[in-house]
DSSP file (Angstrom, degrees, kcal/mol; ACC not computed):
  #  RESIDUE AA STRUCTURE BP1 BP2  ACC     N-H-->O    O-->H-N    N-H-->O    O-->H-N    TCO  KAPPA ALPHA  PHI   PSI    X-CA   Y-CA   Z-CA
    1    1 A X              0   0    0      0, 0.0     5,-0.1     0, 0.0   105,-0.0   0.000 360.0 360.0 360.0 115.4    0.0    0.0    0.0
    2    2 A X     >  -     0   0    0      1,-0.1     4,-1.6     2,-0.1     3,-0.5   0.002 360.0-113.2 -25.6 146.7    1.2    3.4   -0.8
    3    3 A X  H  > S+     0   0    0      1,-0.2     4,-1.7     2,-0.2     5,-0.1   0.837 118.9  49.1 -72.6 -28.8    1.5    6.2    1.6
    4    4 A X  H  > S+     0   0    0      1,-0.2     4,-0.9     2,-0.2    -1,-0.2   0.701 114.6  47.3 -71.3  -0.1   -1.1    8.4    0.3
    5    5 A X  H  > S+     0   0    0     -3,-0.5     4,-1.7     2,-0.2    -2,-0.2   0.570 115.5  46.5-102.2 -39.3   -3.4    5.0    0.3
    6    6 A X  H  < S+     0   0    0     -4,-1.6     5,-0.4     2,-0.1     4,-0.2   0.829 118.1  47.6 -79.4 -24.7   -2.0    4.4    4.3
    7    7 A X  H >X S+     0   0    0     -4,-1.7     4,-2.4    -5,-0.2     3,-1.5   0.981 115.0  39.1 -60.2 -65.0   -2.8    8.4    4.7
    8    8 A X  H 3X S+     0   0    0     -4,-0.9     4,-3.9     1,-0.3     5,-0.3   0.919 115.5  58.4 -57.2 -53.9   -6.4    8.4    3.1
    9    9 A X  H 3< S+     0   0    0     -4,-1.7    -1,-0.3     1,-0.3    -2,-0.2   0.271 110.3  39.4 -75.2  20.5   -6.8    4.9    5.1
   10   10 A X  H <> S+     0   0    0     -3,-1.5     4,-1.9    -4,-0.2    -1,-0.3   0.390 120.3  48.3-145.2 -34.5   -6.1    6.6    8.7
   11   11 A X  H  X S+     0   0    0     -4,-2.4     4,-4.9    -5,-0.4    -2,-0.2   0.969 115.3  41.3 -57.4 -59.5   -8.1    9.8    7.8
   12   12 A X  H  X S+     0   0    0     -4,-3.9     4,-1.2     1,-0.2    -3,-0.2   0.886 113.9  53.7 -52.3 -47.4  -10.9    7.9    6.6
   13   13 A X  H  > S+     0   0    0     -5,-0.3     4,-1.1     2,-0.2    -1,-0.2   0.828 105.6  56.6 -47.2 -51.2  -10.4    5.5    9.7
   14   14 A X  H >X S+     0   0    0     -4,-1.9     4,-1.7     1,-0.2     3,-0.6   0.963 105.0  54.3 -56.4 -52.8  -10.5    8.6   12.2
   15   15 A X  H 3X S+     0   0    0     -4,-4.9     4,-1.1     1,-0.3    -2,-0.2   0.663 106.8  49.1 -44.2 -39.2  -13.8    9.4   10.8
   16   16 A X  H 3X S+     0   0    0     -4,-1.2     4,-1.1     2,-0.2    -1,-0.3   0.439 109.5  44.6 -45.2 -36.3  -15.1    6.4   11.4
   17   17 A X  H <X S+     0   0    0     -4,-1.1     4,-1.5    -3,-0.6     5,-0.5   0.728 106.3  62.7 -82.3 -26.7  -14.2    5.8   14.8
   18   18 A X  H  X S+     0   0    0     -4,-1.7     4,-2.8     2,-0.2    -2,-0.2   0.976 114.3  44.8 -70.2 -44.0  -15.5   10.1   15.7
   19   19 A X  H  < S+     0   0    0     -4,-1.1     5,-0.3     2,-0.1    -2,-0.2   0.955 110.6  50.6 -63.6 -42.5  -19.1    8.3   14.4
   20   20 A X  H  < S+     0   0    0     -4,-1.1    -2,-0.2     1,-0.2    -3,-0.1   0.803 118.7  39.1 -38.8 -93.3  -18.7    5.1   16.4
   21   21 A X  H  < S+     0   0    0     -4,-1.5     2,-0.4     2,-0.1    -1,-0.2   0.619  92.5  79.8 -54.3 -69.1  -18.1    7.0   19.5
   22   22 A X     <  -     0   0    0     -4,-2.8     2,-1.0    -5,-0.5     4,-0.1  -0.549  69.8-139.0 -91.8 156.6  -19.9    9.6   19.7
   23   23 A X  S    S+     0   0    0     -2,-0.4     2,-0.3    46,-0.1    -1,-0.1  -0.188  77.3  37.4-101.7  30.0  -23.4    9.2   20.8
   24   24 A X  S    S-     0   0    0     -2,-1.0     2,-0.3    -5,-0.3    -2,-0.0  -0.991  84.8 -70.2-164.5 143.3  -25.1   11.9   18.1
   25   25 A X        +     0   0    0     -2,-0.3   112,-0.4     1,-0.0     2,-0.2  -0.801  44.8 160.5 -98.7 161.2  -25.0   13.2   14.8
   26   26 A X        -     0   0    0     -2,-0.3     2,-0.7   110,-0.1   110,-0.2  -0.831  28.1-127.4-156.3 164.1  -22.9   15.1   13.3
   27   27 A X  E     -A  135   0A   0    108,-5.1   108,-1.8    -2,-0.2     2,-0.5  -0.876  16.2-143.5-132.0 152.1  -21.5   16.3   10.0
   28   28 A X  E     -A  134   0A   0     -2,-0.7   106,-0.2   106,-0.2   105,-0.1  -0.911  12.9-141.0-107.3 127.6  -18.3   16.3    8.9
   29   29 A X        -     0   0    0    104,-0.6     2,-0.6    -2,-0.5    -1,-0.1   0.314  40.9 -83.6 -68.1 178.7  -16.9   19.3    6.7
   30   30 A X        -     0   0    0    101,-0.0   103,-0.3     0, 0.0     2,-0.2  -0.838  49.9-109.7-112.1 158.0  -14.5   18.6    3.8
   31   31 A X        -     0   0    0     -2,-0.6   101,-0.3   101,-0.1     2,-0.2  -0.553  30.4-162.3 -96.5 142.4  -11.1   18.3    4.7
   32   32 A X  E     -B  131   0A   0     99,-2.5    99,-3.3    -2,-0.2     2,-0.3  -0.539  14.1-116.2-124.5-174.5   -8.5   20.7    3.8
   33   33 A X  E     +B  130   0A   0     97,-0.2    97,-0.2    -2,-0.2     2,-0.1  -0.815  31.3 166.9-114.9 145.5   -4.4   20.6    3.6
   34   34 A X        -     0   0    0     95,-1.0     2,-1.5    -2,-0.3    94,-0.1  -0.390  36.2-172.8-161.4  88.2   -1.9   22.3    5.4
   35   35 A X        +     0   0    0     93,-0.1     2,-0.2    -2,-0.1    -1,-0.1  -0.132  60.0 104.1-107.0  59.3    1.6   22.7    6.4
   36   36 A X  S    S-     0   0    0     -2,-1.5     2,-0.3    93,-0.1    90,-0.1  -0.606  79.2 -85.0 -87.3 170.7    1.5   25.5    9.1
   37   37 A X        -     0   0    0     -2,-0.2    87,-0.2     1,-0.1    -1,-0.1  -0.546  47.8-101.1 -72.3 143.6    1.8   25.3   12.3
   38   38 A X  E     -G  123   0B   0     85,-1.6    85,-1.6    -2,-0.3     2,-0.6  -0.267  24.1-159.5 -49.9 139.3   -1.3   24.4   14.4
   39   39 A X  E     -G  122   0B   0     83,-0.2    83,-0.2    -3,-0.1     2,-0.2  -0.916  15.6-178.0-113.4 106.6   -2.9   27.3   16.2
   40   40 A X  E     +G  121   0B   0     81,-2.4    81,-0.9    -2,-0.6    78,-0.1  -0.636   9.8 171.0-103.8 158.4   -5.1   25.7   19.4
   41   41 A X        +     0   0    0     20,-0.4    -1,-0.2    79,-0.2    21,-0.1   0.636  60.3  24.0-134.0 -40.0   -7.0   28.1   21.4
   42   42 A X  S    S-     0   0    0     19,-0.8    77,-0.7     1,-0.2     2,-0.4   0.785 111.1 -37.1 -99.1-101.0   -9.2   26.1   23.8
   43   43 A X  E     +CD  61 118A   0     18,-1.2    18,-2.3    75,-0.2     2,-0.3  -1.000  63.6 158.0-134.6 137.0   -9.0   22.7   25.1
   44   44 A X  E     -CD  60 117A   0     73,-1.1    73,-2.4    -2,-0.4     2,-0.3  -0.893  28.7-146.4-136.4 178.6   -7.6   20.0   22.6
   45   45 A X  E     -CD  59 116A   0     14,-1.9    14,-2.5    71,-0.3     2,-0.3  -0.961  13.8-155.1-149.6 138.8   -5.9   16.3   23.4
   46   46 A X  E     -CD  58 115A   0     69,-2.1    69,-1.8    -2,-0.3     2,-0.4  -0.876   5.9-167.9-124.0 144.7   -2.8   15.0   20.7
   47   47 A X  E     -C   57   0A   0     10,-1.4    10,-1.6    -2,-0.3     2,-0.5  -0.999  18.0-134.5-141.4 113.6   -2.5   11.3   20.6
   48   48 A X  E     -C   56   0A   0     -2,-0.4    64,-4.0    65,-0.3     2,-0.9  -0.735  14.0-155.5 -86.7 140.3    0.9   10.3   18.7
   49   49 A X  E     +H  111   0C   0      6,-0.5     6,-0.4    -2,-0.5     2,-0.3  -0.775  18.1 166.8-117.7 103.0    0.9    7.5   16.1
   50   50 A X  E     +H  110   0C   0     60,-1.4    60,-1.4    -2,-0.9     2,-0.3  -0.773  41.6  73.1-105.2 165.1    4.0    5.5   15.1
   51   51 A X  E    S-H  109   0C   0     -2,-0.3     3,-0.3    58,-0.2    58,-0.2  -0.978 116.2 -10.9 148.0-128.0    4.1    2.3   13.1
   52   52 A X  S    S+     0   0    0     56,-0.8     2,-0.5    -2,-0.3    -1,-0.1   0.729 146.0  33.8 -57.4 -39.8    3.5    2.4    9.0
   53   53 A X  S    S-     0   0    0     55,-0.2    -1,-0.2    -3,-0.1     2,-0.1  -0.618  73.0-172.6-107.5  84.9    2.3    6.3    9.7
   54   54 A X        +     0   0    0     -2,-0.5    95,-1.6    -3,-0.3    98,-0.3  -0.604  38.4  98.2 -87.1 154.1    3.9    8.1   12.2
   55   55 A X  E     - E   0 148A   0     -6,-0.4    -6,-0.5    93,-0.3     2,-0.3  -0.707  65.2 -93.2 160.7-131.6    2.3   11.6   13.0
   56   56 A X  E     -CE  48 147A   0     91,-1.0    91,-1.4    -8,-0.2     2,-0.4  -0.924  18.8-142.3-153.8 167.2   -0.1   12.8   15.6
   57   57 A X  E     -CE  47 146A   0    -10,-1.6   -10,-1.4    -2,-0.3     2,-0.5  -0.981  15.4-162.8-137.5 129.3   -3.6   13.2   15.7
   58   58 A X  E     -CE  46 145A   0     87,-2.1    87,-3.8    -2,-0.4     2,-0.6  -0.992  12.8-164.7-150.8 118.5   -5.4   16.4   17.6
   59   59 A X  E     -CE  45 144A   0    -14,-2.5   -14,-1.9    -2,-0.5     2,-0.4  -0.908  25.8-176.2 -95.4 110.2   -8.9   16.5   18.5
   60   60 A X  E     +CE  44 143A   0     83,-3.1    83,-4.1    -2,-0.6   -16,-0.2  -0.940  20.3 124.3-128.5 141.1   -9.4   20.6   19.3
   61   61 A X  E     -C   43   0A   0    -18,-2.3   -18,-1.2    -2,-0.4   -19,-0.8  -0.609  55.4 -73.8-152.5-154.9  -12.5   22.2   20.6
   62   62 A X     >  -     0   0    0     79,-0.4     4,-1.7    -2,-0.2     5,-0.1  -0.800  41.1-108.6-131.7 164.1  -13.5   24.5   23.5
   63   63 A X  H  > S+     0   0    0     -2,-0.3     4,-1.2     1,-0.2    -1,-0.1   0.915 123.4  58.4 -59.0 -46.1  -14.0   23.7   26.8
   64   64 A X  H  > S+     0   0    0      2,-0.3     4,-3.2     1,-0.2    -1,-0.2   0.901 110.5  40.1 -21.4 -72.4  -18.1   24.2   25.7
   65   65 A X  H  > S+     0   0    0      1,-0.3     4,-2.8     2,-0.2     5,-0.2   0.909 113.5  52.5 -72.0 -35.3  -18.1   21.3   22.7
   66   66 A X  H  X S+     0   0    0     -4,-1.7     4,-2.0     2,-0.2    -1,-0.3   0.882 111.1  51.6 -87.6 -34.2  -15.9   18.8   24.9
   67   67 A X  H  X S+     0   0    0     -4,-1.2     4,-1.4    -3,-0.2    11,-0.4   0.858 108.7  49.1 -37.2 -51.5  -18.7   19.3   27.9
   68   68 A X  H >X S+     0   0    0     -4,-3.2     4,-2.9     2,-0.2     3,-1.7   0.999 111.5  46.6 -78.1 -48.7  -21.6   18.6   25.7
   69   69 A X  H >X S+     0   0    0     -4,-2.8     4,-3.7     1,-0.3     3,-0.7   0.882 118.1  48.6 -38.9 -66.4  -19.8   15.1   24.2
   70   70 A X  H 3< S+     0   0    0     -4,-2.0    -1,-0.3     1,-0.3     6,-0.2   0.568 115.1  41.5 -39.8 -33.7  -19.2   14.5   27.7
   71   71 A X  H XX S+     0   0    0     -3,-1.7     4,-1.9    -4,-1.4     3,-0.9   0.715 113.6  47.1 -77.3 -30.5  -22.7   15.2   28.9
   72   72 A X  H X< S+     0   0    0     -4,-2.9     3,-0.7    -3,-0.7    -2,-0.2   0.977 116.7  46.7 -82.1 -42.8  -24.7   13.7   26.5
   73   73 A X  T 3< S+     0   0    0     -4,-3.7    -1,-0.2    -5,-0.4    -2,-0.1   0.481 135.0  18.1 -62.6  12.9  -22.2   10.2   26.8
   74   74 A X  T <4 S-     0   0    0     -3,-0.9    -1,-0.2    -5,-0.2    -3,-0.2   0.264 100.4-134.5-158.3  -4.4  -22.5   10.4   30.7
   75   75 A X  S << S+     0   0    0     -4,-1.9     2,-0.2    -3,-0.7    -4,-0.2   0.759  76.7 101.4  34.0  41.1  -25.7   12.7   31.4
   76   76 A X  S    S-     0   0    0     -6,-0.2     2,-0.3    -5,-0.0    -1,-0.1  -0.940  83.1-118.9-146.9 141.0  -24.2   14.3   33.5
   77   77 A X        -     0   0    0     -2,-0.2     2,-0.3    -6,-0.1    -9,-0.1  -0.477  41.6-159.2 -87.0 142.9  -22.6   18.0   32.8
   78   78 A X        +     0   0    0    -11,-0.4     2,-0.3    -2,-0.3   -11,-0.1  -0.606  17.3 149.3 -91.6 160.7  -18.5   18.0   33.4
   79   79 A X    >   +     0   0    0     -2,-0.3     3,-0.8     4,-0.1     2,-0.4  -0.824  39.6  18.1 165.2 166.4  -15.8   20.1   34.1
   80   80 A X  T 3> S-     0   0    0     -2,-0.3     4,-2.0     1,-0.2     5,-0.2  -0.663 126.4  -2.1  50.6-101.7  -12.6   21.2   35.4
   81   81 A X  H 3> S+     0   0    0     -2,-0.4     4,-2.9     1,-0.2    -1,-0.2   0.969 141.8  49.6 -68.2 -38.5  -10.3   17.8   36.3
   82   82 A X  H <> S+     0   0    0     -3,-0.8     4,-2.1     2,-0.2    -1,-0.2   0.923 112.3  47.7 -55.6 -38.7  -13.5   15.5   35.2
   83   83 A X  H >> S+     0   0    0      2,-0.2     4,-1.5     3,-0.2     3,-0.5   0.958 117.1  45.3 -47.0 -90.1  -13.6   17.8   31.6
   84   84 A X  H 3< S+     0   0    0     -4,-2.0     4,-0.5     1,-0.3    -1,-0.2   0.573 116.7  45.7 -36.5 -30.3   -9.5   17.3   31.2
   85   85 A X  H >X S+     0   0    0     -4,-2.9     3,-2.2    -5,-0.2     4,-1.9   0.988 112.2  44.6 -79.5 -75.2   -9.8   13.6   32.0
   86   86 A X  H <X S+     0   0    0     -4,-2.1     4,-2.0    -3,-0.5     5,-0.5   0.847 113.0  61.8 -51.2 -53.0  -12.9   12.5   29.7
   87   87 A X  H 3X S+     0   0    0     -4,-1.5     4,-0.6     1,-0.2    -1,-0.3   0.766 109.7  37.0 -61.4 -25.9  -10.9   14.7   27.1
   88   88 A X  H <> S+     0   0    0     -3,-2.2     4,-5.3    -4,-0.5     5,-0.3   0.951 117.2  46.5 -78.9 -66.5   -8.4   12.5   27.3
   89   89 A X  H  X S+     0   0    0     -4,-1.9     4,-3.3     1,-0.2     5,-0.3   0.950 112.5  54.2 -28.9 -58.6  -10.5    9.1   27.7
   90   90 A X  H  X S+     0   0    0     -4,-2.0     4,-1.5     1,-0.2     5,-0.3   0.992 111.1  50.6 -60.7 -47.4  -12.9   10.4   24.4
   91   91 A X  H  X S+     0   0    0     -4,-0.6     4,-1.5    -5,-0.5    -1,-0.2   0.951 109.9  45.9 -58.9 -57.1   -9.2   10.7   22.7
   92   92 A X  H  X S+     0   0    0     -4,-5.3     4,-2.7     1,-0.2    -1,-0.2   0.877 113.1  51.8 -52.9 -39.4   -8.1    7.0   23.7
   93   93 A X  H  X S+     0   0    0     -4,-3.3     4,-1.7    -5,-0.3    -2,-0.2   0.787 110.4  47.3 -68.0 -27.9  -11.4    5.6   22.5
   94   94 A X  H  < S+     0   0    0     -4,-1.5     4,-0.4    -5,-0.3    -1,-0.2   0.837 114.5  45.7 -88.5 -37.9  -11.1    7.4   19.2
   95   95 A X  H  < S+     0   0    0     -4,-1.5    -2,-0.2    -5,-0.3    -1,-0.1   0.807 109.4  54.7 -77.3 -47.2   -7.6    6.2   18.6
   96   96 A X  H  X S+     0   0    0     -4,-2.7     4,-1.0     1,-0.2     3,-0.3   0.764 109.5  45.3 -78.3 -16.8   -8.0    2.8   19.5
   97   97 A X  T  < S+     0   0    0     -4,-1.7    -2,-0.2     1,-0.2    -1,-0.2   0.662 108.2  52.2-101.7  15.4  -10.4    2.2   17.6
   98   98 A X  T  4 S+     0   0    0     -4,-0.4     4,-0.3     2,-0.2    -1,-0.2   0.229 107.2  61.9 -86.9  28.0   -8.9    3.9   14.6
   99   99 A X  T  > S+     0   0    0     -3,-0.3     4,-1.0     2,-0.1    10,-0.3   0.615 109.4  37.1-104.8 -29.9   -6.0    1.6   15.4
  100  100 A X  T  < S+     0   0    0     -4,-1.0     4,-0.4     2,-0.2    -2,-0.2   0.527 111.2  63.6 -91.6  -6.6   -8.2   -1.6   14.9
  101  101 A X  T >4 S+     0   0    0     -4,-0.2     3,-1.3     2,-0.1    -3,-0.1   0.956 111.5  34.4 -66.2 -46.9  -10.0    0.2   11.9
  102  102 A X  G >>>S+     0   0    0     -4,-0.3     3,-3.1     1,-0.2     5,-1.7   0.805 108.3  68.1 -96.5 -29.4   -6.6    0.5    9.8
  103  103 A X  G 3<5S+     0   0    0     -4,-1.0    -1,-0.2     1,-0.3    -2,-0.1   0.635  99.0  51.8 -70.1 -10.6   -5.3   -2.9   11.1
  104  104 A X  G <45S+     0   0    0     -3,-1.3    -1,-0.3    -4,-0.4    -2,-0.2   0.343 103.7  55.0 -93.0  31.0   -8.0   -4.5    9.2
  105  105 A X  T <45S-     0   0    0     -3,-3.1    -2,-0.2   -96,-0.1    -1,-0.2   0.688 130.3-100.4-114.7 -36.1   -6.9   -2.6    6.3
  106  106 A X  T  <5S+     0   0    0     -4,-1.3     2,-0.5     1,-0.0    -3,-0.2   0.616  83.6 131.9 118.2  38.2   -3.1   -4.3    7.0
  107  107 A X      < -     0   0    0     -5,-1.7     2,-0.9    -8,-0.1    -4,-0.1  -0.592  42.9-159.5-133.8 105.6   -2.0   -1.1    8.7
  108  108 A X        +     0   0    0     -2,-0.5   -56,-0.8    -5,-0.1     2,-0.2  -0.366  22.2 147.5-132.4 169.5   -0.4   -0.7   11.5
  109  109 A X  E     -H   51   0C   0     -2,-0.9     2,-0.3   -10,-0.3   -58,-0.2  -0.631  27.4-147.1-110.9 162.5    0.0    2.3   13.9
  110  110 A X  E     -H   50   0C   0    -60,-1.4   -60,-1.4    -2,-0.2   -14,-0.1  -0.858  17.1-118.4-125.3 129.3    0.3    2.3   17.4
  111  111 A X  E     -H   49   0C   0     -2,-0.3   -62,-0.2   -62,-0.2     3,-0.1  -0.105   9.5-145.1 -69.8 117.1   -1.0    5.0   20.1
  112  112 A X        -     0   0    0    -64,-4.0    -1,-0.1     1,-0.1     3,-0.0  -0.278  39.8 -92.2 -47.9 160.9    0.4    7.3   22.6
  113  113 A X        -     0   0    0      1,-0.1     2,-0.4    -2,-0.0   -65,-0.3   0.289  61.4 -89.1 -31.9-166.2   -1.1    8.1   25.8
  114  114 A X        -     0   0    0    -67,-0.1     2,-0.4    -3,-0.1   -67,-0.2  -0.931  27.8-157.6-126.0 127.3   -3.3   11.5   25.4
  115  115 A X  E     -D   46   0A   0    -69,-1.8   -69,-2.1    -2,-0.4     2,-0.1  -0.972  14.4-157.9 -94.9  96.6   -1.8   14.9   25.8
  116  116 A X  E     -D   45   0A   0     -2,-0.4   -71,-0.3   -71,-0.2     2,-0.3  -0.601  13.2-153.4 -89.9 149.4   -5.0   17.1   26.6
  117  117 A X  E     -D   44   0A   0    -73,-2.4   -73,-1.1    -2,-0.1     4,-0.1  -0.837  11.5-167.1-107.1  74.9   -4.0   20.7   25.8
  118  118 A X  E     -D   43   0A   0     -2,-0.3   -75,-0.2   -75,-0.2   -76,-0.1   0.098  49.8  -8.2 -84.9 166.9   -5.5   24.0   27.3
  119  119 A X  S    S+     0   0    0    -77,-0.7     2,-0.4   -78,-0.1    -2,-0.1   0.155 105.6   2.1  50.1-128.2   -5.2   27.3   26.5
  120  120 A X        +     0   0    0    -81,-0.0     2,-0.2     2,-0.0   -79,-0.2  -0.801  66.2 161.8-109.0 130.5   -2.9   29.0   23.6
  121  121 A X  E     -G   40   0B   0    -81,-0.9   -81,-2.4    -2,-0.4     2,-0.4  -0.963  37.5-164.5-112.4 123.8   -0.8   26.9   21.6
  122  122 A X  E     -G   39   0B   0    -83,-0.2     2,-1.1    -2,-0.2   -83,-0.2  -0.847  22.0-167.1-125.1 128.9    1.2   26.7   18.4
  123  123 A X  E     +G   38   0B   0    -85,-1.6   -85,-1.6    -2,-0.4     2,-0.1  -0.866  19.7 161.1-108.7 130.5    1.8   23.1   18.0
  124  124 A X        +     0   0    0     -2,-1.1     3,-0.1   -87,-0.2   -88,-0.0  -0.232  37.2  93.3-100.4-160.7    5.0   22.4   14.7
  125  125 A X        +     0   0    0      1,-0.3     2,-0.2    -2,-0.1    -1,-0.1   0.310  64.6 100.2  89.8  -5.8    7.0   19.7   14.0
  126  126 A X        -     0   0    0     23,-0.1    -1,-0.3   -90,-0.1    23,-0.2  -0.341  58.8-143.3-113.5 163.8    4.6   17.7   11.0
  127  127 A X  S    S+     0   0    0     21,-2.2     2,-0.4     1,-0.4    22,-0.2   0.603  78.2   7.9-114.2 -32.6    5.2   17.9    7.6
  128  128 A X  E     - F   0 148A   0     20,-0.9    20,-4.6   -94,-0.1     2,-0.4  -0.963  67.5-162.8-155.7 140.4    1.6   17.9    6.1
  129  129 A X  E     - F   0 147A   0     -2,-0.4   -95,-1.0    18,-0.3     2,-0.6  -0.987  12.9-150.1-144.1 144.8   -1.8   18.1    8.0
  130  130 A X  E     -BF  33 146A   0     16,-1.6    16,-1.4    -2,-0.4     2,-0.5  -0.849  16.0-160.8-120.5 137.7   -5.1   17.4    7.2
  131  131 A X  E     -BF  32 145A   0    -99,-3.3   -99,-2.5    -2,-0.6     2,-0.3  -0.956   7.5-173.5-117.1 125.7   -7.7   19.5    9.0
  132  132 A X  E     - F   0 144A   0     12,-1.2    12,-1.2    -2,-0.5  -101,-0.1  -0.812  13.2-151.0-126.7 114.5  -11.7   18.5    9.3
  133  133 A X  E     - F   0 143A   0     -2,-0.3  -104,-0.6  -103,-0.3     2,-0.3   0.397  12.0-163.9 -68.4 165.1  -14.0   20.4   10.6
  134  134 A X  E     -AF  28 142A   0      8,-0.6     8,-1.7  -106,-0.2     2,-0.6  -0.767  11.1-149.6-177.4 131.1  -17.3   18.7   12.5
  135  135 A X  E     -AF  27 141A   0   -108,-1.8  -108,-5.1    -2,-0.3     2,-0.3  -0.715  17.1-159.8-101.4 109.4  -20.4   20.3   13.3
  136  136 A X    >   -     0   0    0      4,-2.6     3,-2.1    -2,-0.6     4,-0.4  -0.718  36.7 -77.3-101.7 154.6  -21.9   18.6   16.4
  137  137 A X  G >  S+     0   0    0   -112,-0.4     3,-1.2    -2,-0.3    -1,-0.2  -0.161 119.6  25.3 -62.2 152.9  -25.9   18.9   17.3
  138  138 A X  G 3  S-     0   0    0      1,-0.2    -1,-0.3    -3,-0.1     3,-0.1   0.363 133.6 -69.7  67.4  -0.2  -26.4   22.1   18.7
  139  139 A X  G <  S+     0   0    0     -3,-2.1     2,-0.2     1,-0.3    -1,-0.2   0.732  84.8 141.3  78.6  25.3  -23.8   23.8   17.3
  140  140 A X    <   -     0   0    0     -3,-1.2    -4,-2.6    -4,-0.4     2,-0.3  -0.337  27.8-169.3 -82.3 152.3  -20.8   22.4   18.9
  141  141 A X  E     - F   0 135A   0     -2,-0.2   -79,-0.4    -6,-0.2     2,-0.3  -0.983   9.2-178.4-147.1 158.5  -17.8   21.9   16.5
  142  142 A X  E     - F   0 134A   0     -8,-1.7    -8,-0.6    -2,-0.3     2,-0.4  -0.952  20.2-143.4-154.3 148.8  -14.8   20.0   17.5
  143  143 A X  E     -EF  60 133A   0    -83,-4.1   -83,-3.1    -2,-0.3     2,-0.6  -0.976   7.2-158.3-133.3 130.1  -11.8   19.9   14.6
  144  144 A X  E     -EF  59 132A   0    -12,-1.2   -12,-1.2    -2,-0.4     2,-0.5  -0.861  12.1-164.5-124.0 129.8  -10.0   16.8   14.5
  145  145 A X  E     -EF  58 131A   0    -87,-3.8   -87,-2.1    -2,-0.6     2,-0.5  -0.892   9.9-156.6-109.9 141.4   -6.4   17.2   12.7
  146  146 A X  E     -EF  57 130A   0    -16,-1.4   -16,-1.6    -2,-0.5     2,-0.9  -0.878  10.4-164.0-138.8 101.4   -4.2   14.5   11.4
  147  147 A X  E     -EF  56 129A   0    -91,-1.4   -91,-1.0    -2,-0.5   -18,-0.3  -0.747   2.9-156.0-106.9 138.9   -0.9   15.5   11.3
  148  148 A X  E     -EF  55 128A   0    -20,-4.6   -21,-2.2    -2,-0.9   -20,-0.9  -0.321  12.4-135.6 -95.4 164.8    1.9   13.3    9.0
  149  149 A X    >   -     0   0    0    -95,-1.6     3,-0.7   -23,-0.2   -23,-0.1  -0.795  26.3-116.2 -97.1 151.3    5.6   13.2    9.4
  150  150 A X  G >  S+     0   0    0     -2,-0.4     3,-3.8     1,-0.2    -1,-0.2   0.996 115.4  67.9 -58.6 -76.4    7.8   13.5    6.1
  151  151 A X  G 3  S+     0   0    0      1,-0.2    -1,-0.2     2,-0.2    -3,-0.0   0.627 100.9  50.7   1.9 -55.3    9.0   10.0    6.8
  152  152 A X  G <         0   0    0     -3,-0.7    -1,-0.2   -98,-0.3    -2,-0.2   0.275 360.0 360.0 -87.3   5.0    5.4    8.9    6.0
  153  153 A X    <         0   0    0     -3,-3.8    -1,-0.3    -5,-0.1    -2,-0.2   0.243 360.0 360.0-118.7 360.0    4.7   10.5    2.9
């Protein structure tokens, strides 16, 4: 498999695990390209992937959008340690199963821990990143980035 075929197959994979997960619908934006740095503002969690892709993956919101996932998957509202902790947890879930999504594909990655991320941040270091946007009921958005190493393209 090509790397732009293991790329597509680990986007496509992410996507697929953010519907499995979360408890709602939602719509997913089209996805664009980028090699700036990341700019975070709110609360995000970066989950590193080595194996056939190495890169990172960063699920970024607001403190607001990561509350409602959390309330509507636990009915109950969160916040301060419980928020930063279920951001992290929502992040693991997402990752492990895009790590058995691509493995039946014959690709495989393996997961960091979760680094949840507050405030202002410029995050570098990637070579290419693919940025899609997702429109959560109510008007939550959460933007899930998938960022590649040169190695991997």
């Amino acid at each position: 498999m090509s790397n732009s075929q293991s790329i597509t197959e680990v986007l496509n994979g992410s996507l697929d695990s953010v519907h499995s997960i979360l408890p709602f619908k939602l719509s997913i934006d089209r996805p664009s390209r980028s090699e700036e740095p990341i700019q975070q503002n709110g609360l995000g969690v970066l989950i590193g992937m080595t194996g056939d892709l190495t890169g990172r993956l960063l699920i970024d919101g607001s403190h607001t959008s990561f509350g409602y996932v959390g309330e509507k998957m636990f009915g109950m509202p969160l916040e301060g340690e419980m928020l930063y902790s279920f951001t992290g947890e929502l992040a693991n879930m997402i990752a492990g199963h895009l790590s058995t999504k691509v493995s039946e594909r014959s690709i495989s990655i393996d997961i960091t821990p979760p680094t949840v991320i507050q405030g202002e941040s410029s995050i570098r270091g990637f070579d290419l990143a693919f940025h899609v946007p997702l429109t959560l009921q109510d008007d939550h958005q959460l933007k899930l980035i998938l960022m590649i190493d040169k190695k991997s393209m």
